[in-house]
KEDOMI-48761 format. One line per 5 residues: for each residue x, y, z of N, C-alpha, C. Coordinates in Angstrom, 2 decimals. Last residue first. Layout:
<pts>
X,Y,Z,X,Y,Z,X,Y,Z; ...
</pts>
This chain:
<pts>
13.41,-0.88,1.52,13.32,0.38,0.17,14.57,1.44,0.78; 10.93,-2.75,3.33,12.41,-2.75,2.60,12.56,-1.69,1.08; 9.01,-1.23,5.15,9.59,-2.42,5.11,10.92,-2.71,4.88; 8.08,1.68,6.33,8.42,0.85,5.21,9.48,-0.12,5.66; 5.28,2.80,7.59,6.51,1.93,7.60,6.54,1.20,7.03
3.56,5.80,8.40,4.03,5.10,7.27,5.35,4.34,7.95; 0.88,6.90,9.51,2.14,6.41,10.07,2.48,5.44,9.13; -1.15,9.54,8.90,-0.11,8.93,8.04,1.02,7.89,9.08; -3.26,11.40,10.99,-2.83,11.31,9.98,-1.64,9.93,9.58; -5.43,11.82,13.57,-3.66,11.96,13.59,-2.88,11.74,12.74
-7.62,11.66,13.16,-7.10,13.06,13.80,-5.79,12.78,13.92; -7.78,8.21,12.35,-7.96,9.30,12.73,-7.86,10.35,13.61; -4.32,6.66,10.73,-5.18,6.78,11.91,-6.19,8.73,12.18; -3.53,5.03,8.51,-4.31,5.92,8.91,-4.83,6.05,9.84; -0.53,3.17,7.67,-1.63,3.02,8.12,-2.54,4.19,8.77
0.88,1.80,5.13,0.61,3.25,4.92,-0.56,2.88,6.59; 3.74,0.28,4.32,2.91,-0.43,4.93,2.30,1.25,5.68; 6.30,-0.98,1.23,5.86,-0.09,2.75,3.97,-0.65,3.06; 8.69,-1.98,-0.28,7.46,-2.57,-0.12,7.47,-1.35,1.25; 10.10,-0.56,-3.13,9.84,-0.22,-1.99,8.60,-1.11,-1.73
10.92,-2.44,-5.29,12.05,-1.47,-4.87,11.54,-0.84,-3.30; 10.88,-5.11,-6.93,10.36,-4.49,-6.09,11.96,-3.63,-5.62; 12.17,-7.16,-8.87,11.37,-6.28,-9.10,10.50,-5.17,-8.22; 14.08,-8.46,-7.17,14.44,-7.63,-8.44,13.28,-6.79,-9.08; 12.56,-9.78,-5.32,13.63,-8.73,-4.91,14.32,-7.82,-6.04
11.23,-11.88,-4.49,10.55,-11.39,-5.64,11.40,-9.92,-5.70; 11.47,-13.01,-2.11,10.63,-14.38,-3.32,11.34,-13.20,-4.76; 11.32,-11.02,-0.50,12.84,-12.30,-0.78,12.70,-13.03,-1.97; 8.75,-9.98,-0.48,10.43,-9.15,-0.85,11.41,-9.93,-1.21; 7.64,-11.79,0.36,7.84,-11.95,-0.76,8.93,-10.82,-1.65
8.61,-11.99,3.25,8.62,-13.11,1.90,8.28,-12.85,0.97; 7.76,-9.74,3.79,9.40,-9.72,3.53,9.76,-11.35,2.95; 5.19,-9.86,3.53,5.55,-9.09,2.54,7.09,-9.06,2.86; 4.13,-12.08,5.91,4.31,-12.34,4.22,4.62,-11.28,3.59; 5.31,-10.89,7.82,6.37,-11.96,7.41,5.97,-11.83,5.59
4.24,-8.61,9.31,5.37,-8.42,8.23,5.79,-9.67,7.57; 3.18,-10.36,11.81,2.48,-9.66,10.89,3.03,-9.13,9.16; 5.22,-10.75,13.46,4.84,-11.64,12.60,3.93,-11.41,11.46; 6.14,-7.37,13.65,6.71,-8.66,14.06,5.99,-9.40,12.74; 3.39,-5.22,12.86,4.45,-5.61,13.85,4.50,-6.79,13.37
0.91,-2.42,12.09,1.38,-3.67,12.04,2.77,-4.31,11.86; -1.48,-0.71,13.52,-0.04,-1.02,12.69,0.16,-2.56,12.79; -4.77,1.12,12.55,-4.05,-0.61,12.54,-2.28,-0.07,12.20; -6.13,2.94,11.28,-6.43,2.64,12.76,-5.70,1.38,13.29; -6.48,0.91,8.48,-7.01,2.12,8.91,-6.77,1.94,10.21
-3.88,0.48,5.53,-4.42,-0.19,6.82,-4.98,1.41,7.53; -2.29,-0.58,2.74,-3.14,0.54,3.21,-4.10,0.02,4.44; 0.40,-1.76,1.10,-0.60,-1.99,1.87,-1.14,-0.59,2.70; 1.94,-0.76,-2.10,2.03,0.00,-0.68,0.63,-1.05,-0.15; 5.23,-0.43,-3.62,4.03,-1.31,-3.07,3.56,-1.26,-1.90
7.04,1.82,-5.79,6.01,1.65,-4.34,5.23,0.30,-4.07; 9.39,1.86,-7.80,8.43,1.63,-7.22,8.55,1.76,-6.10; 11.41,4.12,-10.14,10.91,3.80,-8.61,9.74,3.26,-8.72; 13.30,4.33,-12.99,12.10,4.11,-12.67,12.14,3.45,-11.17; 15.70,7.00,-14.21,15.53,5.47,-13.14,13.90,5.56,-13.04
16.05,9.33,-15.11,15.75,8.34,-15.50,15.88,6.63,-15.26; 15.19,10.88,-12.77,16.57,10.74,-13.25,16.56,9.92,-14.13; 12.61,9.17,-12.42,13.31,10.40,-11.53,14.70,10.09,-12.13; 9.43,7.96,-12.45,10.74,7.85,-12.83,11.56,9.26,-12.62; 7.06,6.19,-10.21,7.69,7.37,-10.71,8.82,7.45,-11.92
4.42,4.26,-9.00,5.47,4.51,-10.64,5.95,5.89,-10.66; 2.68,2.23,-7.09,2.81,3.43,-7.76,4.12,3.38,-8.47; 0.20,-0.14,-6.44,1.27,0.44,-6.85,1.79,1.60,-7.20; -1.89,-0.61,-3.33,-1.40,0.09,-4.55,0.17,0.05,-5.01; -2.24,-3.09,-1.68,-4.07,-2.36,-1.88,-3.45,-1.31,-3.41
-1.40,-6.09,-1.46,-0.91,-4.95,-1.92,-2.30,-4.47,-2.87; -1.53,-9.11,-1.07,-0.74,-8.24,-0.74,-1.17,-6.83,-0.56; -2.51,-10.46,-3.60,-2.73,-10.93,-2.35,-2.62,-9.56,-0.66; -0.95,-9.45,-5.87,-0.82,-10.39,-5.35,-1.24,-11.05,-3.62; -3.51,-6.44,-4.63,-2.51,-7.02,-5.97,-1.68,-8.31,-4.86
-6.63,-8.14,-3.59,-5.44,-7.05,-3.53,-4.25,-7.74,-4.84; -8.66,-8.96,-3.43,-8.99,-8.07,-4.95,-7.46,-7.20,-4.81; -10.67,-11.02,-1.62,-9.26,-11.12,-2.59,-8.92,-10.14,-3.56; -13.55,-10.63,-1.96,-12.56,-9.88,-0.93,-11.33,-9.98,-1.29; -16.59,-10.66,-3.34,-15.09,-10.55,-3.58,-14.44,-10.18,-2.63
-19.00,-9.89,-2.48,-18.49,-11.48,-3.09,-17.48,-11.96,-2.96; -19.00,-7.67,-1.62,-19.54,-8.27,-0.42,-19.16,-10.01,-1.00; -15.80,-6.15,-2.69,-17.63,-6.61,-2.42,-17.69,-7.35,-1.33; -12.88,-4.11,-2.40,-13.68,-5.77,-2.43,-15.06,-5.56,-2.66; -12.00,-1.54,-4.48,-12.20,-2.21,-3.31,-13.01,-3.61,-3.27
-9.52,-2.04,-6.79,-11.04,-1.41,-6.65,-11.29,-2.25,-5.51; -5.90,-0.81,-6.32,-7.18,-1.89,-6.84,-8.60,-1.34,-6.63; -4.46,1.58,-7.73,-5.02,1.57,-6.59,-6.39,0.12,-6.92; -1.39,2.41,-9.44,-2.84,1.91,-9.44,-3.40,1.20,-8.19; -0.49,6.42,-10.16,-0.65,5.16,-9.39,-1.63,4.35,-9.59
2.59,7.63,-10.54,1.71,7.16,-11.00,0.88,6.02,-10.40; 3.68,10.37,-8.26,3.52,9.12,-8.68,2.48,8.79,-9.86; 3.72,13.19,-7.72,4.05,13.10,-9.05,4.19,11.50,-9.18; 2.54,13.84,-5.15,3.80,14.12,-4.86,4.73,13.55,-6.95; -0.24,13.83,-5.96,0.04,14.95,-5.45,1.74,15.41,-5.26
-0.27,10.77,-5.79,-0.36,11.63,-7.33,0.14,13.25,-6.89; 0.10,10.33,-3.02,1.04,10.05,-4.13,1.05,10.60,-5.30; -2.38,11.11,-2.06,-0.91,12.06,-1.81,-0.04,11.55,-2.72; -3.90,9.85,-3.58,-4.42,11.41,-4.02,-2.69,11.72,-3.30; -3.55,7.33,-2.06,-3.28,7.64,-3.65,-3.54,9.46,-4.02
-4.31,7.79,0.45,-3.27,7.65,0.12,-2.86,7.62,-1.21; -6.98,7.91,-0.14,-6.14,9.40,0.66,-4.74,8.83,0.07; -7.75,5.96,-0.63,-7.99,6.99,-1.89,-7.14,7.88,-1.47; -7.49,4.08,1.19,-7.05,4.03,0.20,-6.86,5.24,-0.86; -8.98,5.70,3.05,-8.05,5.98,3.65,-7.59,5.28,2.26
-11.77,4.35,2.15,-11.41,5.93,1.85,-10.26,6.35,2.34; -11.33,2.09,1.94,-11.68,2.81,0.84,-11.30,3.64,0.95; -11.60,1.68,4.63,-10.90,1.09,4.46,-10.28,1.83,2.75; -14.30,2.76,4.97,-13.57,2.82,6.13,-11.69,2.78,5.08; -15.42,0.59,3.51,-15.75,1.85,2.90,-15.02,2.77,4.06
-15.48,-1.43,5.38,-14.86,-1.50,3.93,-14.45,-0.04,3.16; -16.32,-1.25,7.83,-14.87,-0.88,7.94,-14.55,-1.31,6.26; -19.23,1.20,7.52,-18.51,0.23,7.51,-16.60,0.25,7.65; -19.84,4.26,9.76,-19.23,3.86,8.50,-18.67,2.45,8.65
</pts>
């Protein structure tokens, strides 16, 4: 399996658990072979949308397969946590690894 369609399908996992836990979510459409820029601001493979008490929660979630990611790696999403802090509530970072499921780290939330 390519690492796009690799990459796809650990996206979808992670949106099926969010809808599963009552998010709303939008999940970009994966790149082409033209297109690779297709994340939300650059960034960010999904958003998601709850409202709970009548507060509305976000998610901005990067989706990585077999990959964490450390130190300098984090800079551009706690820049733009800083850039952009009133409208973001959770930036996290979902990465899949196989036979061992979900290592989720969140950033700032």
């Amino acid at each position: 399996m390519n690492t796009r369609l690799k990459g796809q399908k650990s996206e979808f996992k992670c949106e099926r658990e969010l809808t599963n836990e009552g998010w709303l979510v939008y999940r970009v459409k994966g790149s082409s072979k033209f297109n690779k820029e297709v994340d939300i601001f650059g960034l960010f493979d999904i958003l998601a949308i709850k409202i709970e008490k009548k507060k509305q929660k976000r998610k901005w979630i990067q989706v990585k397969t077999n990959k964490k990611l450390y130190g300098k790696q984090l800079k551009p999403f706690k820049d733009f946590k800083k850039d952009y802090c009133d409208v973001m509530d959770n930036v996290e970072v979902w990465s899949w690894f196989n036979y061992k499921g979900w290592f989720k780290k969140i950033i700032f939330g």
